[in-house]
C-alpha positions as CSV (number, residue, x, y, z in Angstrom):
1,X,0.0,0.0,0.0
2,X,1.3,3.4,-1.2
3,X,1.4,6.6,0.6
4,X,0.3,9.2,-2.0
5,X,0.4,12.9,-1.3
6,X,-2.3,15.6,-3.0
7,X,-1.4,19.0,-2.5
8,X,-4.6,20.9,-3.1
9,X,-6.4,17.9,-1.6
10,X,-9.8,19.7,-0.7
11,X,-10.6,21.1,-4.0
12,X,-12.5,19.8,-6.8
13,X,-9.8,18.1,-8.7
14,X,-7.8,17.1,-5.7
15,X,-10.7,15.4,-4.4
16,X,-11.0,13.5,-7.5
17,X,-7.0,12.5,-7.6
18,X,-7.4,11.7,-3.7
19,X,-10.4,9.3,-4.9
20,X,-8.8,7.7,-7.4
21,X,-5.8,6.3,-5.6
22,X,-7.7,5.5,-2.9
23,X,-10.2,2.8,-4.6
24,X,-6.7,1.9,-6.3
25,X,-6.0,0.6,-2.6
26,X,-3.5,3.6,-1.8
27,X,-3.3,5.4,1.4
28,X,-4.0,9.1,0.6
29,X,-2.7,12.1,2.8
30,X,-4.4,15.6,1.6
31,X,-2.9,18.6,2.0
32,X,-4.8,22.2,1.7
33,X,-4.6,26.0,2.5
34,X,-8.4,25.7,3.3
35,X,-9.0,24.8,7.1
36,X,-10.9,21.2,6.0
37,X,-12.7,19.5,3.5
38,X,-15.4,19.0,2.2
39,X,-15.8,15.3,2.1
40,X,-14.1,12.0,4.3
41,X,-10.5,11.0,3.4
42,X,-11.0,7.3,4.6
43,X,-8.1,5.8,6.1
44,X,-5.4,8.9,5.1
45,X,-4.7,11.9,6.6
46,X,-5.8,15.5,6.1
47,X,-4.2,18.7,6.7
48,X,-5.6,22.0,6.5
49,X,-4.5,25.1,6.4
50,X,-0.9,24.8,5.2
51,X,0.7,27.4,3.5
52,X,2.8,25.9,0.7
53,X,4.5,29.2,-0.2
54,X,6.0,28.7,2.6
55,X,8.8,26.2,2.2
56,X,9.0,25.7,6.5
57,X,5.2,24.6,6.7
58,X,5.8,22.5,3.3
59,X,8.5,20.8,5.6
60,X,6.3,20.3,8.7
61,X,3.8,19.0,6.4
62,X,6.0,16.1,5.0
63,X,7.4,15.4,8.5
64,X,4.0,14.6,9.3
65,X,2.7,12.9,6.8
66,X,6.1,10.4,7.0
67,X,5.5,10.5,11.0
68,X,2.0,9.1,10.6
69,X,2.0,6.9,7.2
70,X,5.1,6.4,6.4
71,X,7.9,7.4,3.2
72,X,5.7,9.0,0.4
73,X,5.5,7.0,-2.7
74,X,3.9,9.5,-5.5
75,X,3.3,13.3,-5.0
76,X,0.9,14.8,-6.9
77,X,1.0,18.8,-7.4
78,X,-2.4,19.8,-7.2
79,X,-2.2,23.2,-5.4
80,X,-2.8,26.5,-7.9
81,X,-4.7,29.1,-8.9
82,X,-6.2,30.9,-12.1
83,X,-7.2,34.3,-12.6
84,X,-7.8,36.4,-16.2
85,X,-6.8,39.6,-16.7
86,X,-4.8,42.2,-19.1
87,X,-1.6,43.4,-18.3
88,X,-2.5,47.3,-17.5
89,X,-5.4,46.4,-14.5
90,X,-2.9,44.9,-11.8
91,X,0.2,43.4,-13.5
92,X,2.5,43.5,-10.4
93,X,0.2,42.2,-8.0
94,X,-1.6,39.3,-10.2
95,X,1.8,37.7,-11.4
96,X,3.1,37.7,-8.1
97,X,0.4,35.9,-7.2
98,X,0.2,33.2,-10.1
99,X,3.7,32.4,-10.1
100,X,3.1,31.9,-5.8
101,X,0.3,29.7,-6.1
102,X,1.3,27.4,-9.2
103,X,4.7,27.2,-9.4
104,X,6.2,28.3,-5.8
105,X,3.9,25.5,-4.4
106,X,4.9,23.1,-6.7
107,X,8.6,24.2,-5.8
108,X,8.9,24.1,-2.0
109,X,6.6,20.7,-1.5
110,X,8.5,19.1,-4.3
111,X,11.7,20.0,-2.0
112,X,10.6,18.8,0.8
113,X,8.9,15.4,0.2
114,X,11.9,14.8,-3.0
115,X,14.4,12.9,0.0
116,X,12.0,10.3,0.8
117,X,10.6,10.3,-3.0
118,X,14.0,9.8,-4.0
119,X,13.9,6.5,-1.2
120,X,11.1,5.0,-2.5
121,X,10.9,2.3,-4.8
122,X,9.0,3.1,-7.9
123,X,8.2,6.6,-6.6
124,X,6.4,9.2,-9.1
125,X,6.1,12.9,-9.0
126,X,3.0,14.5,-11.1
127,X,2.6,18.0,-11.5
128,X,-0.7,19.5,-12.7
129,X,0.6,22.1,-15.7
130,X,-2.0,23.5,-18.5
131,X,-2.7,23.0,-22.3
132,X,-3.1,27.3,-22.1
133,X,0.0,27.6,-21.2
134,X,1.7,26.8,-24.6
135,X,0.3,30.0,-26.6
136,X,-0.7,32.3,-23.6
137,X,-4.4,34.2,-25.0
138,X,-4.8,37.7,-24.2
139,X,-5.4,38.1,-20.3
140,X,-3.7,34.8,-19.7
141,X,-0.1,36.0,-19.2
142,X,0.4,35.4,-16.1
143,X,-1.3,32.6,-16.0
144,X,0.2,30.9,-18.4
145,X,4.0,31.8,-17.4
146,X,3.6,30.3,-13.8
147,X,2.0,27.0,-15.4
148,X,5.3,27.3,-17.9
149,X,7.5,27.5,-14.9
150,X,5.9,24.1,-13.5
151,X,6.2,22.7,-17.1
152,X,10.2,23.5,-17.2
153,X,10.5,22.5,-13.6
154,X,9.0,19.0,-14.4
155,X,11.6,19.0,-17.4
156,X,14.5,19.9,-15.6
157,X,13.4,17.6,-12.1
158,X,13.1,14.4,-14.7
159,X,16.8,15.3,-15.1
160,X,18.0,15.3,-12.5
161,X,16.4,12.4,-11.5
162,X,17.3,10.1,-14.5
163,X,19.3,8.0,-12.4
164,X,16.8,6.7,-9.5
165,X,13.7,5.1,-9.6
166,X,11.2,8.7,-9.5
167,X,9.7,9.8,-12.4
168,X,8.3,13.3,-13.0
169,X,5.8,14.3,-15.6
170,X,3.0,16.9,-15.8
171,X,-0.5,16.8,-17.2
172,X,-1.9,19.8,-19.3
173,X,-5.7,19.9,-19.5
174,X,-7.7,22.1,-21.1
175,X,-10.7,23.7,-19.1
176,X,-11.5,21.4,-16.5
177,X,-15.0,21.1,-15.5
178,X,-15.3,22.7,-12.4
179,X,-18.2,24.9,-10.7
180,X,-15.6,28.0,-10.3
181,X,-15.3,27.4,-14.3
182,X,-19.0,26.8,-15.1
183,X,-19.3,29.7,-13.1
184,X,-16.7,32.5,-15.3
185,X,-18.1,31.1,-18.5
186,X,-21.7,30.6,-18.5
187,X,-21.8,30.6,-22.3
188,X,-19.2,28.0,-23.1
189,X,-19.9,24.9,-23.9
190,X,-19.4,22.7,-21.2
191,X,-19.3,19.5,-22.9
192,X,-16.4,19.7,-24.2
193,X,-14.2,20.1,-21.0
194,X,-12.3,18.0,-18.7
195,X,-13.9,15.8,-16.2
196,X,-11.9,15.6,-12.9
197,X,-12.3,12.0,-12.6
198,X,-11.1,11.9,-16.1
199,X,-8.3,13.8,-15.5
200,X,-7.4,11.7,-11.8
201,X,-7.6,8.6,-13.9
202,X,-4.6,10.1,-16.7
203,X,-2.5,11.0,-13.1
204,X,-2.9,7.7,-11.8
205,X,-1.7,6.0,-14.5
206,X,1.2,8.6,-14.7
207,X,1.9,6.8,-10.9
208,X,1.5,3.2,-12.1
209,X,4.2,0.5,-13.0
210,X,2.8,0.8,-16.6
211,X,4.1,4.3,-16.8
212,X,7.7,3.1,-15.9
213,X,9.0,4.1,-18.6
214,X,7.6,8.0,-19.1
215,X,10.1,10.8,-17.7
216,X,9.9,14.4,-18.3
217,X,6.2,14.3,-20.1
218,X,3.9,17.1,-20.3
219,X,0.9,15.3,-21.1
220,X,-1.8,17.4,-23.1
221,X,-5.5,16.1,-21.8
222,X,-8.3,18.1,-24.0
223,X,-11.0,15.4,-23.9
224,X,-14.5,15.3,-21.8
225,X,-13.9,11.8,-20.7
């Protein structure tokens, strides 16, 4: 039985990843800067109200989470944020923000929990990028430039991991169907987006022995499922 770890755990994706490894018969800890969940983690471990910007609570979290269950097996990069807007409204302020909340989050808990990754055998590392992030749209700078900076630090982690047994790969979906989503764009058509469970089932496979042999991936995931 694996120890997995969902940063993000309590939102709407996270709670899909966390669902899918568990019925896979893995042991799931959830970690979230909301105070609790929504829902039951059976038989893991939540914690709320962690501040993965900061790399010290990142730290305390993993100590934890190895304390309680054990060395962590796959880590999976949940944690982020989205917001539109145009470069002349609040430029400073917004990208600060983005680059904190997707890729300084992906940063300090992939430090932390990469010595006991790195200990494991057959340990996996997935990051959660974004198809948008390839040709940034107008309002989507940045956006897009944090999710690029969790893209090239999946690149360059797969690297420097080539020699042990952890791989690192992201996924990049499209839209994901989420309420938040549903929410900004009443008009689109809904349809054609990412289901969570759809995309939890792409990560967990990214985890499995079958996906050995996949390094350094960045994953494009643009169907409903």
């Amino acid at each position: 039985m694996r120890t997995v770890v969902v940063t993000g755990g309590f939102g709407v994706l996270g709670r899909a990843v966390a669902a899918a490894f568990r019925e896979n018969g893995d042991r799931v800890a959830r970690i979230d800067f909301a105070p609790q969940a929504a829902d039951a983690n059976p038989g893991g471990l939540d914690l709320g109200g962690v501040d993965l910007t900061d790399a010290t609570q990142a730290a305390a979290a993993v100590a934890e989470i190895t304390d309680v269950m054990g060395g962590i097996a796959v880590l999976v990069n949940v944690a982020g944020g989205f917001v539109w807007e145009p470069l002349d409204e609040d430029a400073p302020g917004t990208w600060a923000r983005m680059f904190a909340m997707n890729a300084t989050t992906c940063v300090t808990m992939t430090a932390a929990a990469l010595p006991t990754l790195k200990s494991m055998p057959g340990a996996a590392i997935v990051n959660i990028g974004a198809g948008s992030a390839l040709v940034a749209g107008a309002g989507m700078g940045a956006y897009a430039a944090s999710k690029q900076a969790v893209h090239k630090l999946t690149e360059s982690l797969a690297a420097e991991l080539a020699g042990s047994d952890c791989t690192v790969n992201a996924v990049l979906p499209s839209i994901i169907d989420t309420p938040a989503n549903r929410a900004d764009m009443p008009d689109a058509d809904w349809a054609q987006w990412v289901q969570p469970d759809a995309l939890a089932r792409v990560i967990l496979f990214l985890a499995s022995p079958g996906a050995r042999a996949i390094s350094g991936a960045l994953l494009p995931v643009s169907r409903g499922g």
